[in-house]
C-alpha distance (Angstrom), angle and dihedral (degrees) to the residues before:
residue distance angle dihedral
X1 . . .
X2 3.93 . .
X3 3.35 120.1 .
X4 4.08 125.5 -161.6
X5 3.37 120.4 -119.4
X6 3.71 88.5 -108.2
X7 3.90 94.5 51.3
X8 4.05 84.2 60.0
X9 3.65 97.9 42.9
X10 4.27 76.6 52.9
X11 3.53 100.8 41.2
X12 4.36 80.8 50.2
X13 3.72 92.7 56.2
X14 3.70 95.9 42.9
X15 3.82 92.7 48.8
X16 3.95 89.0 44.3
X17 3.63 88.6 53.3
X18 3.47 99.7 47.4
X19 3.44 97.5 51.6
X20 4.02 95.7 37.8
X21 4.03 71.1 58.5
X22 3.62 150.1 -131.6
X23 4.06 80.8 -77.2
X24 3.78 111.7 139.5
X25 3.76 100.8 -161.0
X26 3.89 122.4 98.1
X27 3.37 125.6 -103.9
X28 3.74 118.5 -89.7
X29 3.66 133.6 -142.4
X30 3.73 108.5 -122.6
X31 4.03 122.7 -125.3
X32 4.01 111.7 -99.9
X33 4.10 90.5 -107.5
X34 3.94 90.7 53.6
X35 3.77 92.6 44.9
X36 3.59 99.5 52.1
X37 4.22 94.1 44.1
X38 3.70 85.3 48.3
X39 4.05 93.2 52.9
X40 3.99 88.2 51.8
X41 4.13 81.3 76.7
X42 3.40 101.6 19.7
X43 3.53 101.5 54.8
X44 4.37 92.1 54.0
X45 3.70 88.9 49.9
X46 4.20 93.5 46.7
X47 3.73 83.6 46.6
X48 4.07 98.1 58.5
X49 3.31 97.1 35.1
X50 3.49 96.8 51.8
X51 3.83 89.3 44.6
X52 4.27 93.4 50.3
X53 3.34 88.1 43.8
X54 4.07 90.4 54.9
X55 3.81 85.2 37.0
X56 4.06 95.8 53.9
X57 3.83 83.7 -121.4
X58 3.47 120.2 145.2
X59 4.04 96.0 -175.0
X60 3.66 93.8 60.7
X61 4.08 95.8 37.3
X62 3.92 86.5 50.7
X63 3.42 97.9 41.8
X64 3.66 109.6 101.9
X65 4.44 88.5 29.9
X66 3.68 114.4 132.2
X67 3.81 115.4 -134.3
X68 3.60 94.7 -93.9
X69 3.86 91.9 56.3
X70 3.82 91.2 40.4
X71 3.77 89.7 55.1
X72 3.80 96.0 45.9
X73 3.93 92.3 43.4
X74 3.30 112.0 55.3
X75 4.01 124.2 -178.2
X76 3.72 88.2 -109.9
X77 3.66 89.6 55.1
X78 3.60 99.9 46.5
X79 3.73 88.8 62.7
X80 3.51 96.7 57.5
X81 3.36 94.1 43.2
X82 3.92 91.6 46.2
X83 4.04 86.5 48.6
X84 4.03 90.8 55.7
X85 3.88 92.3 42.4
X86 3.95 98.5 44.5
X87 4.18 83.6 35.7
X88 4.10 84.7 56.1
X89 4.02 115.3 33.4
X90 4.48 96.0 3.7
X91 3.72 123.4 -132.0
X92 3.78 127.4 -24.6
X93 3.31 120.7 -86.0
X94 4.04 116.6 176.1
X95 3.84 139.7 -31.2
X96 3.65 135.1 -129.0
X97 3.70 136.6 -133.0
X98 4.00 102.9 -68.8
X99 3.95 134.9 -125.0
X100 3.94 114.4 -133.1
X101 3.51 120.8 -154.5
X102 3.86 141.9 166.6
X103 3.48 129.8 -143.4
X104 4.42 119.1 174.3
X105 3.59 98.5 -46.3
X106 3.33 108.9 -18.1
X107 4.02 141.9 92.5
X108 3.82 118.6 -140.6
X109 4.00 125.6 -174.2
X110 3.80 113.5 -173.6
X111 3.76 106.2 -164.0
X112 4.02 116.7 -163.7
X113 3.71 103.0 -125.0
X114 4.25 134.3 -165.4
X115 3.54 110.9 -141.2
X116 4.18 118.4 -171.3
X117 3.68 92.3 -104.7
X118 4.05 93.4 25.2
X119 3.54 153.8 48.9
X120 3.89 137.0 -166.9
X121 3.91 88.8 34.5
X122 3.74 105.2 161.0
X123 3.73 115.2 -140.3
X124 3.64 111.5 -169.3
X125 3.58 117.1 -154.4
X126 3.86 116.5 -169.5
X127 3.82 133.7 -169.8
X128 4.52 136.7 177.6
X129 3.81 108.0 -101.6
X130 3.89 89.2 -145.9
X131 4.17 87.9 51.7
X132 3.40 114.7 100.2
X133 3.73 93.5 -178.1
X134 3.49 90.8 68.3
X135 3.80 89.1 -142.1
X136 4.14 104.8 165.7
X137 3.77 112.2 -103.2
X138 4.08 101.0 -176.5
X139 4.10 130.6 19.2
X140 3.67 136.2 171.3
X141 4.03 146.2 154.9
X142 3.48 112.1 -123.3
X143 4.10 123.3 -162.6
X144 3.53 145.6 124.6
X145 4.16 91.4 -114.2
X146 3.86 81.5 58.9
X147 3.29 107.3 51.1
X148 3.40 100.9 35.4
């Protein structure tokens, strides 16, 4: 089955909200301590997914995926999505200092990140509290030029 570019982008938010959870309370701002012990995984797993996603290489985006994510994102539909994201805002460029926050059980880092064709795109990394693997539970890309 083919999906369109904006089935992906769907199925991506639907995934990422599932697994950031049926939780009802707000994000939370983590304490300086807990942010900076989080980064020391965070940061690595930002950094090769960013890079196999500039890269076209499904190995090194998927490398840190837990087996829910792996499941859901298939190599097939990384390209597409890849295709509509690169299509939209271009290649990666940099990131910014990130925001750590907790929500139930679950970690998420929001790094501010320059595209070629955009800044301020939020890509929202998230991770299980209670997994010491840190294997990534939730992504997405988050932008105007992608939503739109």
């Amino acid at each position: 089955m083919k999906l369109t570019p904006i089935q992906v982008i769907a199925m991506l938010a639907v995934i990422a909200g599932v697994c950031v959870c049926g939780c009802t309370t707000r994000d939370t701002v983590v304490p300086d301590e807990e942010r900076a012990s989080v980064l020391v995984y965070a940061d690595p797993v930002a950094d090769g997914l960013l890079q196999g996603f500039n890269e076209d290489n499904y190995t090194k985006y998927s490398a840190d995926f837990g087996p829910e994510m792996k499941a859901a994102l298939d190599e097939a539909a990384f390209k597409q999505n890849r295709d509509f994201v690169v299509s939209r805002i271009g290649l990666y460029v940099s990131r910014g200092s990130p925001v750590v926050t907790e929500s139930g059980g679950y970690i998420a880092v929001n790094y501010p990140a320059k595209f070629e064709r955009e800044d301020g795109v939020n890509v929202r990394l998230v991770f299980r509290k209670d997994d010491e693997s840190h294997r990534l539970s939730g992504l997405w890309f988050q932008s105007q030029k992608l939503s739109g």
